[in-house]
N, C-alpha and C positions, 0 to 999 in steps of 0.2 A: 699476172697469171693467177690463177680462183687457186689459193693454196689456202684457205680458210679449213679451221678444224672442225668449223662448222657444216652439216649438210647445205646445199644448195637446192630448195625445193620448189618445184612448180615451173611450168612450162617456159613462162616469161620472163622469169629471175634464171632462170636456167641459158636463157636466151642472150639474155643483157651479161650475163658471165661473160659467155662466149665471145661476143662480140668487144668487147672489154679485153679480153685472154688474145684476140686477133690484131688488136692493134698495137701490141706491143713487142709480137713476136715475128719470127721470119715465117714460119713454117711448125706443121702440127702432124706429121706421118706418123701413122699409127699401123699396126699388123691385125690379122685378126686371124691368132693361129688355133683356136677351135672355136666351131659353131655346132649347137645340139640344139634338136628341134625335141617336143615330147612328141611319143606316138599319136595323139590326137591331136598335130599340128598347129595347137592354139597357145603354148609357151615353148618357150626356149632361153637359153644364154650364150652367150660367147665372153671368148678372153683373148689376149694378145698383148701386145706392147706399146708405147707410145713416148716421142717425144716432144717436148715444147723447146723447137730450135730457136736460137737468137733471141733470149726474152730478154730485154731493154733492162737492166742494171744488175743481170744474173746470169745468162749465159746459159747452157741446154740443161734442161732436167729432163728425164728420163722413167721410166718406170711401166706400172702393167694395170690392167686394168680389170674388170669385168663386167658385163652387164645383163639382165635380164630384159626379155622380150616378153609381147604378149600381140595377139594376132588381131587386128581391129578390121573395119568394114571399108577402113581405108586403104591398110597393110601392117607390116610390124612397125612396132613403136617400144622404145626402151620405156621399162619400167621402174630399173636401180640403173644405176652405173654410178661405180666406185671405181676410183682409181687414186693410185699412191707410189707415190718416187720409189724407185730404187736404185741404188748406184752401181746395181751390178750390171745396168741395162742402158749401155751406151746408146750414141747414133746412129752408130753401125747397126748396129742389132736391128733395126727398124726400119732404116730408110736401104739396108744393102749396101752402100756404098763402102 
């Protein structure tokens, strides 16, 4: 699971994270309980919640996140996303259950 104190930057290494973070885990539900667009529709952010269920020698972490958007010719595309454990933020929180 990418718990490096480091950023993770750039599309591809951001990629090979993930892919790395999927194979070790059961499940990754995440919320996303606000989304704000700016009035000229070309940035935004959201934030929400997120667990990394069943990680292979750790068990669930939890925590919140946020990200910044930016409006392309493709569609939105994150431009930050940070996110960091918190223990106040179970599984419930996130998956409803």
């Amino acid at each position: 699971y990418p718990l490096d104190p480091v950023p993770t930057v750039g599309h591809d290494a951001n990629y090979q994270r993930w892919v790395q973070a999927f194979q070790i885990m059961e499940a990754h539900p995440i919320t996303s309980d606000t989304v704000v667009t700016a009035n000229s529709k070309d940035v935004g952010y959201s934030f929400g919640r997120f667990c990394g269920i069943g990680i292979q020698g750790i068990g669930d972490l939890c925590g919140r996140y946020v990200a910044t958007w930016k409006w392309t010719e493709s569609g939105w595309k994150i431009t930050v996303l940070s996110a960091h454990v918190h223990e106040d933020v179970l599984p419930a929180d996130v998956t409803g259950q």
